[in-house]
Each structure stands twice: as structure tokens, then as C-alpha cells.
N, C-alpha and C positions, 0 to 999 in steps of 0.2 A: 103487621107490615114486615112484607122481607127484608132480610140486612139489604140485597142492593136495592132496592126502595127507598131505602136510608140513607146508605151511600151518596145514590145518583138525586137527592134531594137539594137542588143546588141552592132553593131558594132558602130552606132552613141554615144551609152553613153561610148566609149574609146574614140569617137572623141570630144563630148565634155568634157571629164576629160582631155584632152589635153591640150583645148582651154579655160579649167576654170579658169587658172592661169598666167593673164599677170607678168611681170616681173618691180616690180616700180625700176626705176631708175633717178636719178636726173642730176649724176655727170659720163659723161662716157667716155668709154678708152682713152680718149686722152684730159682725163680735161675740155671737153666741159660742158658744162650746155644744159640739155637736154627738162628740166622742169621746167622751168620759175615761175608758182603755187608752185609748189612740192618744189622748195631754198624757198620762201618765207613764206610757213608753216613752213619750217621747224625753221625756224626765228632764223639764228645762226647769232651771230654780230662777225666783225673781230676778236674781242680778243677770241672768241668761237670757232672759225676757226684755231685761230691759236693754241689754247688750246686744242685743240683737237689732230691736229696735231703730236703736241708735245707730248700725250699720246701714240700717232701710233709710234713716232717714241721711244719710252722707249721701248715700246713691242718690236720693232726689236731690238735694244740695246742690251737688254736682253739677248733674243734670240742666238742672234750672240756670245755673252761670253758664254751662257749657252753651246752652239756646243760646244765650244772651249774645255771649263772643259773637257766635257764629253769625249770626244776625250786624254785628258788628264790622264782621269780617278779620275778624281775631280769631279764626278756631283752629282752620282746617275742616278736616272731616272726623264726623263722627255720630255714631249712631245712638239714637235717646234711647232713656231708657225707662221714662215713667212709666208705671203701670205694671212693671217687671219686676220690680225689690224683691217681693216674695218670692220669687221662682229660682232669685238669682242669688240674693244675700242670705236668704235663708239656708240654701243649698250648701252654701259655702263656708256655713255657718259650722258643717260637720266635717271639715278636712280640719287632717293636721298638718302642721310644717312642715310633713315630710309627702304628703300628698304632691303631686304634680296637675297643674291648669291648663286644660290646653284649651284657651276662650275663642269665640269667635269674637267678628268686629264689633260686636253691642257690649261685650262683655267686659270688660276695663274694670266696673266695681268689683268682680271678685277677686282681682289683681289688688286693689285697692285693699280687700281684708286681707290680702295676706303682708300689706307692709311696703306696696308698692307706692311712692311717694307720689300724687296730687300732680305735681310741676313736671313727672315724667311721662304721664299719660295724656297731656295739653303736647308734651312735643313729637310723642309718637302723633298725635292728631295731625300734628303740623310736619310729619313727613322726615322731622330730626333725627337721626341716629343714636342719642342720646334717650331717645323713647325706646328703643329696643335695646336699654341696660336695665335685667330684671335686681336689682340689689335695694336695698333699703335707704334712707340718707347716712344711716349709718353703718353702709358697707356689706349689711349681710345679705346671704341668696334670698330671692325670689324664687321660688319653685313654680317657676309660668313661663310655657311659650308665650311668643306676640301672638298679638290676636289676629286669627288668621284672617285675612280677607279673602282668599277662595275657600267659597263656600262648600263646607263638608271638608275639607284636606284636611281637618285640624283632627278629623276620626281618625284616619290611620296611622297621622302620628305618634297619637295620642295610642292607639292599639299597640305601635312598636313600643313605647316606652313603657308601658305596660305590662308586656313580655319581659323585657327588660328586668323590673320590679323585679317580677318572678323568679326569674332564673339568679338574680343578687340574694333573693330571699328577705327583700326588703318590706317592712312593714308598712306598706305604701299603696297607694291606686294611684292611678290617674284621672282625674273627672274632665269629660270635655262635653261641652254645649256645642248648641245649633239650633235654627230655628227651625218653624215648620216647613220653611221653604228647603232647608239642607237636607231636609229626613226627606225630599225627592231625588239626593245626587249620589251617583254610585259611590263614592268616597266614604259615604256615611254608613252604606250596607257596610259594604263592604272592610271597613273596619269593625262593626261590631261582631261581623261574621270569624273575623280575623282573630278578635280576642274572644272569641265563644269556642273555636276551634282548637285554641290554646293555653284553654281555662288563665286567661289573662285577666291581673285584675282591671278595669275596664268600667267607669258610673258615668252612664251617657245620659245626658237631659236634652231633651226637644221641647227648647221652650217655644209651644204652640198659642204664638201672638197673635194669633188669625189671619197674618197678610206676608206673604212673599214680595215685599216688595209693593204691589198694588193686586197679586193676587190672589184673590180669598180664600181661603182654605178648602173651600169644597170643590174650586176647580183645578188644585194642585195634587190631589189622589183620590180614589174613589176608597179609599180605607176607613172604614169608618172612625176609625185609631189609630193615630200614628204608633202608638206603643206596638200595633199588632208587625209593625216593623221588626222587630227585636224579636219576636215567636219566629219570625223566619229564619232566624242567624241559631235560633237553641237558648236562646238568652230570655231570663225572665222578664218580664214589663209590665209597666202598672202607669195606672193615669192617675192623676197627682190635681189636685185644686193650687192650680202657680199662683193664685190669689191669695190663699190659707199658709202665712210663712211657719207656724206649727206644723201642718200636715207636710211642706215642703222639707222641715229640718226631719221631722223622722222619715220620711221616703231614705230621702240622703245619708242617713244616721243608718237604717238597716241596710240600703244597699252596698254603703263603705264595708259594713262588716262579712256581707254576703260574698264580695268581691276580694278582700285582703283577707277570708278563710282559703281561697286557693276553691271556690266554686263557678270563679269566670263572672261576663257583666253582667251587669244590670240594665235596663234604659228605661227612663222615667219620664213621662210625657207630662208636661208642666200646662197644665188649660191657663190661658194667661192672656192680655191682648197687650197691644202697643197703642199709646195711649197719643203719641205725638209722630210727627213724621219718619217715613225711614230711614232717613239720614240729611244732614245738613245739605245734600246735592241739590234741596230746593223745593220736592215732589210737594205736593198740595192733598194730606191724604183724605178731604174731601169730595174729590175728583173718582175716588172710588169707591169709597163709602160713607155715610150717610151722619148729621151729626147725630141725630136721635140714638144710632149705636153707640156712637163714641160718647153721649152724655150718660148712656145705660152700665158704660164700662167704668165710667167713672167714681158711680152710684157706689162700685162697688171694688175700688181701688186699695191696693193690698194695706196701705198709709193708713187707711181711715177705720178697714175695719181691725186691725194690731193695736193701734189709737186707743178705739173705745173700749177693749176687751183691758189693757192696760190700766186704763184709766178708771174703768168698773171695778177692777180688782185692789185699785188703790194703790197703787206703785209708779202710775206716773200721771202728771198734769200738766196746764198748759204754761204754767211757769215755769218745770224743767223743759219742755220742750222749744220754749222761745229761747233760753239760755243755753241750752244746747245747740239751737240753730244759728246764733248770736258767736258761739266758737267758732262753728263750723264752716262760719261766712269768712270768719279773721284768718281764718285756716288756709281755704280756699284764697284768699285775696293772698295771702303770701305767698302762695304756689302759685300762679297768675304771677304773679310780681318773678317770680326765681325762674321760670318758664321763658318770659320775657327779656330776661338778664344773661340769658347764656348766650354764647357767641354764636355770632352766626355760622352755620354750619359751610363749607368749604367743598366744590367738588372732590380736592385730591385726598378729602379725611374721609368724605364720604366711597370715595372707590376702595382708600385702603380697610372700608370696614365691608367691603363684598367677598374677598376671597382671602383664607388664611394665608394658603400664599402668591401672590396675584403674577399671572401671567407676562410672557412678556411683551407684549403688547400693553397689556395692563398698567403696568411697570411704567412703561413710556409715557404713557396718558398721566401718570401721577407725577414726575418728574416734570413735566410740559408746564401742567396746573401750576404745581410749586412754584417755580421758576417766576410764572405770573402772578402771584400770589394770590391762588383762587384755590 
């Protein structure tokens, strides 16, 4: 066969973008160990396992009350996040404190491991000004933007501060998510193009839930890979079992170090679904697809298979696990209660937190409010 016989072979280069992307997995559906190499890079010790764990199981926690408000009509907004532990807490399992988050709107639990308090994340939900202070309860930084609500913008932020990094010489990345629906918006290229062309360190996850929203993955690009996203920017990418939170920590584990050597990003395609609606706005994700998927995705929920692999191994059972979740409810009920208790927020506290130094126009409007004590 001639080279351009080769070349002009259009249908081979679909077959091989098919076949460019094996799927690492460590830990699968049913708890097995599948990668014998791949547990031992990742070089997690019991108390890491089970540390982790316990991270997976806050984000469902959460979660689970967070429904509940909402349904109450206590929440706000805010997007679920079962069925995602692994893609999400595992991921975040590999920054350090000096890492910078730039989350999107589902993202809140990786704010959550880095020390962001419970009660501030219910008021970012609820629209409070108070929810965009990233600091501890006791005072120290949060290293996380808010979570961005325009889809994909949190890439090239997340690219400038990255750059950033660099040029301080800080031993730092920046990780920012998005889901499969973001890895469609030019924001998303186009920052990881941005930090590929500036050998920026840059660990970008596309956690692939399977739905934009109500639309399915196979009608949102004809790629057979969202990682093959990233081959276009120069940037290496690899597709990731979001369900396997082993395989998810070492993804993140070598990408931080591939990125803070000064080799530019990473982007790591997290296979993962959403296992509850897209967001509290009310959608019915029945209405798009089918329960028999969503009982198949459940089959094999990141929870259940870390669970048994734990549990086989002899390091955790279901009496640490109900006393665990027994904390974690007293936890949660006090953040609800302190969330609850803060003052009502005021139009002219809220204009004076828009502009450091607010116009004069601005100015007037905030004097006005005062005055009426609003």
C-alpha cells in the first residue's frame, strides 16, 4: 500500500481514534484488583485507603441532605453528585495545599477536602456572599476559585493561574474539572491549548457523566474520546475508569508530577455517570433516559465497589462505616444549623463585595440601601 493510500485512509484514522484510548483501570466492578503494577504505583497505604474512602463517603453524605433541603425548599441550587466520588474525591486526593481548584458547579466536594467548611458551601448554594470566602473556620486559605457556573470559563482561568505558578516557580498546578458537556465549549480548548503552549502546569479532568444536561454523550461530539480533546492542544490524555477511585488517584498522582516537572498538562477523561438529576432546577432525568441504565450504573457505583475491596482486605466494616456516617450526619446537622444562623445578607454588603472600588454610581446605590437599612 502506498503512503498516500495510507494517508488518504480516512476510515482507518476513525479506527484508530477509537483504539488510541485504552481505559486504565485498577479497581473493578466488583472490587477485584485488576492491576497488580497500577495498586502499587499508586502506592496508597491502609490508612490512605481508608482516608480516602471516608472522603467518598462525605461527598455522598452531603449529597444526600443536600437532596433533601432542596426538596424542602432549603437549598438553593445545586448540582448532585452521586455516582462521582471516585472521579472527584479520589482526584483530589493527589493535591497539595499548595495546589490551586478551579471546580465547576458539581464540584463543591473537592473544596470540601481541601478544608472548606460544610456551612459555606449551603450558602454559596443559597446565593450568600459568604459562600465565596474560600478560608477555613479557622482562618486559613482555601486554595479554590468558586465554582464556576459558566461552563468551561473555569479552563482559562485555571490556564492563567497556572502560568502564573510558573513563572513564581512555585511547586504548584492548578487542577480544573468540567464535564462532558464543557469539553464541547471553546473555553475548555482553548485553555488547555493555552497552557500546553506555555508548558503551564495545567491537570484538567472531564468528568464524562454521560449527560450535558439531558444531552447524551453521543449527541454532544462525534469523538469517540473526549481525551482525544487534549491530543489537539499538544497535551497528553488518557481515559480514566471515574468509577475506579485507585485508578482515578494514580491518573492524578502522575499527572500532578508530569505537570509541576515544567512538561505542561495533562487532561484526564474520568468515564463516570450522574447518577441523580442535573441540578436541583427540578429536570426529571427519566424524561431522557431510561431507568434500566440508571439501575446498571448503579450496579456499579464508585461506593460500593471501594466498599467491598476495603472490606475484603480487612480494614473496614459496616460498624466503622455506620459510625462514621453517625459523625458525619452530627457534622453536617451543625453546618445546616451555622448556614442557617448567619445574617441575612443586605443588598448594600452585597454591591460592596462587587467592585474593590465601586464606582460612582455604585457608591450612591450603596449609600441609598444603607440609609434604608437594606
Amino acid at each position: 500500500m502506498s503512503n498516500s493510500t495510507k494517508i488518504l485512509d480516512f476510515k482507518k484514522q476513525l479506527e484508530l481514534q477509537d483504539s488510541a484510548f485504552p481505559t486504565l483501570q485498577i479497581l473493578d466492578e466488583n472490587g477485584k484488583i485488576v492491576d497488580e503494577e497500577g495498586l502499587k504505583r499508586a502506592d496508597l497505604s491502609d490508612q490512605d485507603l481508608v482516608e480516602l474512602f471516608k472522603n467518598m463517603l462525605l461527598s455522598r453524605q452531603i449529597d444526600i441532605r443536600c437532596m433533601k433541603l432542596a426538596k424542602q425548599g432549603r437549598m438553593g441550587f445545586f448540582g448532585p453528585t452521586a455516582g462521582q466520588e471516585a472521579s472527584q474525591m479520589a482526584s483530589a486526593f493527589a493535591f497539595t495545599d499548595e495546589d490551586w481548584l478551579f471546580p465547576g458547579y458539581r464540584d463543591l466536594p473537592q473544596i470540601y477536602a481541601k478544608g472548606w467548611p460544610i456551612w459555606k458551601g449551603l450558602l454559596w448554594s443559597r446565593g450568600h456572599q459568604l459562600g465565596n470566602e474560600y478560608t477555613t473556620d479557622e482562618g486559613a486559605e482555601v486554595k479554590s476559585w468558586f465554582p464556576q457556573i459558566i461552563i468551561g470559563a473555569q479552563y482559562v482561568e485555571a490556564a492563567g493561574v497556572a502560568l502564573g505558578l510558573k513563572k513564581r516557580k512555585k511547586d504548584a498546578v492548578a487542577f480544573v474539572y468540567t464535564g462532558d458537556g464543557g469539553s464541547s465549549q471553546g473555553d475548555t480548548y482553548e485553555g488547555i491549548n493555552f497552557a500546553s503552549a506555555y508548558k503551564a502546569p495545567l491537570v484538567a479532568f472531564i468528568q464524562n457523566n454521560g449527560y450535558a444536561i439531558s444531552t447524551p454523550r453521543e449527541l454532544q461530539t462525534a469523538a469517540p474520546h473526549l481525551a482525544a480533546k487534549g491530543w489537539a492542544a499538544g497535551a497528553p490524555s488518557i481515559v480514566v475508569d471515574g468509577n475506579d477511585a485507585i485508578a482515578m488517584y494514580l491518573a492524578a498522582k502522575e499527572a500532578r508530577a508530569w505537570a509541576v516537572a515544567g512538561n505542561g498538562p495533562v487532561v484526564i477523561e474520568a468515564l463516570t455517570n450522574r447518577l441523580e438529576p442535573h441540578s436541583t432546577a427540578g429536570d426529571d432525568p427519566l424524561r431522557y433516559r431510561s431507568q434500566e441504565g440508571l439501575d446498571a450504573w448503579w450496579a456499579k457505583e464508585p461506593l460500593l465497589r471501594m466498599r467491598t475491596y476495603l472490606t475484603e482486605k480487612g480494614i473496614w466494616d459496616d460498624a466503622q462505616e455506620e459510625a462514621y456516617i453517625a459523625e458525619l450526619d452530627a457534622r453536617i446537622d451543625a453546618d445546616i444549623k451555622k448556614a442557617n444562623n448567619v445574617e441575612k445578607q443586605k443588598i448594600s454588603s452585597f454591591l460592596k463585595n462587587t467592585l474593590e472600588v465601586p464606582s460612582q454610581v455604585m457608591a450612591e446605590q450603596i449609600a441609598k440601601f444603607e440609609s434604608e437599612g437594606k
